[in-house]
N, C-alpha and C positions, 0 to 999 in steps of 0.2 A: 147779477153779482154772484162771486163764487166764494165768497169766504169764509173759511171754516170756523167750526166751534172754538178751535184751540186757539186761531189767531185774535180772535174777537174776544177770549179769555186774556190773551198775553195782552192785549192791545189795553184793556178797560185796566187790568191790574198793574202797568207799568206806566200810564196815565195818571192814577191815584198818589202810587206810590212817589212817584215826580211832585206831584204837587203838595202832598203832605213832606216831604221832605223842604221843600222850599217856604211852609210854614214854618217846620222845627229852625230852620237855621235863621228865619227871619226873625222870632220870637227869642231867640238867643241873641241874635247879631244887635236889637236892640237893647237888650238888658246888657250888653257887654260896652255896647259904647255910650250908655250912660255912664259910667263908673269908670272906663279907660280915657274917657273925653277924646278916641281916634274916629275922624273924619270917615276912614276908610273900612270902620267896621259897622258905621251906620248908614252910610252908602251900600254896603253889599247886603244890610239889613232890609234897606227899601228896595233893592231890587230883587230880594229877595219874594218879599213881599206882593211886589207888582206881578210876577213871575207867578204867584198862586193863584190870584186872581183869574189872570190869564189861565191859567191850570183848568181855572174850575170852568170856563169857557171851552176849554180844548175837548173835556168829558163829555160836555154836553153837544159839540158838534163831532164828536166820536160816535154817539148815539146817533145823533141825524143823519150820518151819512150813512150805517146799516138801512136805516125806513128804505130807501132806494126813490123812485119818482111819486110825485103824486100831484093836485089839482093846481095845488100853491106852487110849486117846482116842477117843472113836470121831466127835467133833465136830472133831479137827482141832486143831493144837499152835495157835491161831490166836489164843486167850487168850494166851501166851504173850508176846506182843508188848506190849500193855497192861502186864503185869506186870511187863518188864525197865525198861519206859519210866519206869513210876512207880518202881522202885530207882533209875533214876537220878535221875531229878528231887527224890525223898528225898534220894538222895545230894550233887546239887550244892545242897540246899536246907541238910545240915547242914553242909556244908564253906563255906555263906555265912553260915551263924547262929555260926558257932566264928570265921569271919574277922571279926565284925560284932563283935563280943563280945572280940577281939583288938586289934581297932581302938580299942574302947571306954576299954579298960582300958591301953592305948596312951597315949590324948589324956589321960586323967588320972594317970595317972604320970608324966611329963613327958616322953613319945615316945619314939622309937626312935633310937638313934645305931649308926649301919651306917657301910659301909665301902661310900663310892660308886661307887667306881669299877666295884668287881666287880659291885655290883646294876646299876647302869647296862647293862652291857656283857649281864647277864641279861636284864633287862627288855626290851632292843632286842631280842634274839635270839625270848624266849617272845611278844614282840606280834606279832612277823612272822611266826612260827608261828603262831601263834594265828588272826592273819586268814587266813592261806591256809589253813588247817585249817576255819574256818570259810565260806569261799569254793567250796573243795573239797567241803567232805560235802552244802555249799546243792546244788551243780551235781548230783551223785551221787544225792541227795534226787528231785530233778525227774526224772533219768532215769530211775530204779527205783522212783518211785511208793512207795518203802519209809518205814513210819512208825518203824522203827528208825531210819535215816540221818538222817528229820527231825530225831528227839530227839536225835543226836550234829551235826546242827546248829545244834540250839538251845545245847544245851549247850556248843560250844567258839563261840558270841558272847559268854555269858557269862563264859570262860576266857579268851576275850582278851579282855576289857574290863577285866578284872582285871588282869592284865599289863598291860595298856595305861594304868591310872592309877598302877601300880605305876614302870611307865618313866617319867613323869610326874614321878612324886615323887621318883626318882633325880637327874632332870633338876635340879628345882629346886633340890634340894639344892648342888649344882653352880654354878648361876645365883648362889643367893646367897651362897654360900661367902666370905667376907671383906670381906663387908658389912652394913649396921646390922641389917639382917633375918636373920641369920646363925642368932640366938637360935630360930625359928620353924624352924630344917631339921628337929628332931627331930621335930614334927607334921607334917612334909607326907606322908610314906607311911603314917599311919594316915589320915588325913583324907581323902586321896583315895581310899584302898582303901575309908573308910567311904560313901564318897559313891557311889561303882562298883555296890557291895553292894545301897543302900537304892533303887538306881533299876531294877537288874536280878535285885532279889528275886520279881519278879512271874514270871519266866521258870520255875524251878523249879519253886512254885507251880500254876502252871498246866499243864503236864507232869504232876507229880504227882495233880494233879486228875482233868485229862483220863484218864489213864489209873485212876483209881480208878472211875468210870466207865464205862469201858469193861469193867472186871472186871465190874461190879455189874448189867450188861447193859442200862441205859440205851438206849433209843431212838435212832436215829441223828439227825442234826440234821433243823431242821424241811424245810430245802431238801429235802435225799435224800429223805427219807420222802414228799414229794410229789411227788419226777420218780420213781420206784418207784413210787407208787400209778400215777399218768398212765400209766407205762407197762402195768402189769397191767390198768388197766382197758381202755386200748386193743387189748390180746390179746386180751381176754374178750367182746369186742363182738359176734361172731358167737352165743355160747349163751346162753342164757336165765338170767340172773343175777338173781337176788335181791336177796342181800347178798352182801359180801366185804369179808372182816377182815385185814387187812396187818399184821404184823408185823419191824420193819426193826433190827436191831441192828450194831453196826460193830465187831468187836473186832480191833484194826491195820487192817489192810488190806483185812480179808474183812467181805462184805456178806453177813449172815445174814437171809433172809428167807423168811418164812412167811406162805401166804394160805391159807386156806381160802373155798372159794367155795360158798355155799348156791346150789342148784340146786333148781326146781319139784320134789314129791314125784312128780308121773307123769312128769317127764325122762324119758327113755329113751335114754342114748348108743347111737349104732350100736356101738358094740366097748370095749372096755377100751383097745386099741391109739389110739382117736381120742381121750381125754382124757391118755396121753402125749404125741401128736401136741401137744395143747395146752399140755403143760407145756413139752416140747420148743419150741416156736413163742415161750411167753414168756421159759423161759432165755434163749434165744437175743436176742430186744430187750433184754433186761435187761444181758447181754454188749455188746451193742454199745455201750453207754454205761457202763459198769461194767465195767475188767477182771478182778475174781477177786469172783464171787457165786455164793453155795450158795443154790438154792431147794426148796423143800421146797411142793407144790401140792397141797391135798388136797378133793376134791369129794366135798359130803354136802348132803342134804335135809334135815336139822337145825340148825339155826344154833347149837345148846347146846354144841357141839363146837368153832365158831371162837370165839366173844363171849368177850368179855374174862369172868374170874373174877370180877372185882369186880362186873361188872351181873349174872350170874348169882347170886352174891350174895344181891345187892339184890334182888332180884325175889324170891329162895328163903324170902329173911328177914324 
């Protein structure tokens, strides 16, 4: 692993700060929809809520994936990351199917009648959290290259866009208070909260995907997988190469890669020490454009050893 002081500062500090932030709004969201009696402010209180929890799990496997391999793990807590990402993205996916379904059940019952003032005064406070929470964990994101902070800033766009049509539908209710539209206040904070839902259900979704995937050991995308070949092959240029079988996997942050290089069966390296030289030689490019890459380089004059299982297979059967 190659990662710096700074990212592993930005990383811990925009991790915290995610999660106490998702305290303050949850500790408000429910003092506020005591006293407003809105559905919709104590929904975004519990999922606020859930969301810290999660939080304080996220720290603690932020930390374990620094340790790197050991006797329990011997690949490195590096799955780890994948798996918290898709609980949240399950999680912010069923705290939008229970708000969708709230909403639903809302607009045909004849909506919601709250107490504006206090949801207003909510609303404004959790939107402005909301975006700088989302602001905050983007910037944290880019400095610590961490795909924890990503998914905590994916996740609070979608916490405040929720709040943000949630402030919306206070507003209006406001706007048209003692006028002919007056009739319609009780559908505007489902309506919008159902509209928020149905356009940033893809967010969750895709979080949860990506990270099932990444458990499931999936190949890294097509780009990496061929600046990673370009580069192994560029190492390799000076020995007498064959074949050579790449395998490239991406679980969070760490680039898991294996090659096997079939070499002529009369090869003859000068030493043992000059095909470390070699692995040493391509770590090292593979770093220079990749900060945290585990390689694994193994040379054999049998290609039955790299080829994929499937063409051995095929050929066997």
């Amino acid at each position: 692993m190659n990662i710096k002081t700074s990212q592993i500062r930005a990383e811990r500090v925009s991790l915290i700060v995610s999660a106490a932030g998702c305290l303050l709004i949850a500790f408000v969201a429910l003092l506020a929809s005591h006293y407003s009696g809105s559905q919709a402010i104590l929904l975004d209180g519990l999922f606020n809520l859930t969301y810290f929890l999660a939080g304080l799990f996220t720290i603690k496997v932020s930390l374990m994936v620094l340790k790197g391999d050991d006797a329990r793990f011997p690949y490195g807590y590096s799955f780890f990351e994948p798996l918290v990402n898709g609980i949240k993205g399950l999680l912010i996916l069923g705290v939008s199917i229970l708000a969708l379904i709230g909403a639903i059940d809302a607009l045909l019952s004849g909506g919601r009648h709250i107490e504006a003032g206090i949801a207003t005064a909510y609303g404004a406070f959790a939107s402005v959290t909301g975006w700088l929470m989302a602001w905050a964990t983007h910037r944290g994101s880019k400095a610590s290259d961490s795909p924890l902070v990503k998914a905590d800033a994916d996740g609070w766009i979608v916490n405040a866009a929720i709040s943000t049509a949630v402030l919306l539908a206070f507003a209006g209710i406001w706007m048209i208070k003692g006028t002919q539209y007056e009739y319609i206040a009780p559908y505007l904070d489902p309506a919008l909260v159902l509209l928020v839902i149905l356009i940033s259900l893809s967010v969750p979704i895709r979080m949860a995907w990506a990270a099932l995937m990444g458990l499931l050991n999936r190949a890294a995308s097509v780009e990496t997988t061929d600046q990673i070949s370009a580069i192994v092959d560029a190492s390799l240029e000076t020995l007498p190469v064959q074949e050579r079988f790449i395998r490239v996997i991406q679980p969070g942050r760490m680039l898991m890669i294996s090659v096997h290089v079939v070499l002529p069966p009369d090869y003859r390296p000068e030493s043992l020490s000059m095909l470390d030289r070699q692995r040493q030689k391509t770590l090292g490019q593979l770093q220079d454009q990749h900060k945290n890459v585990i390689l694994d380089m193994f040379f054999t004059t049998d290609r039955q050893w790299g080829a994929p299982m499937s063409e051995t297979y095929n050929m066997t059967g």
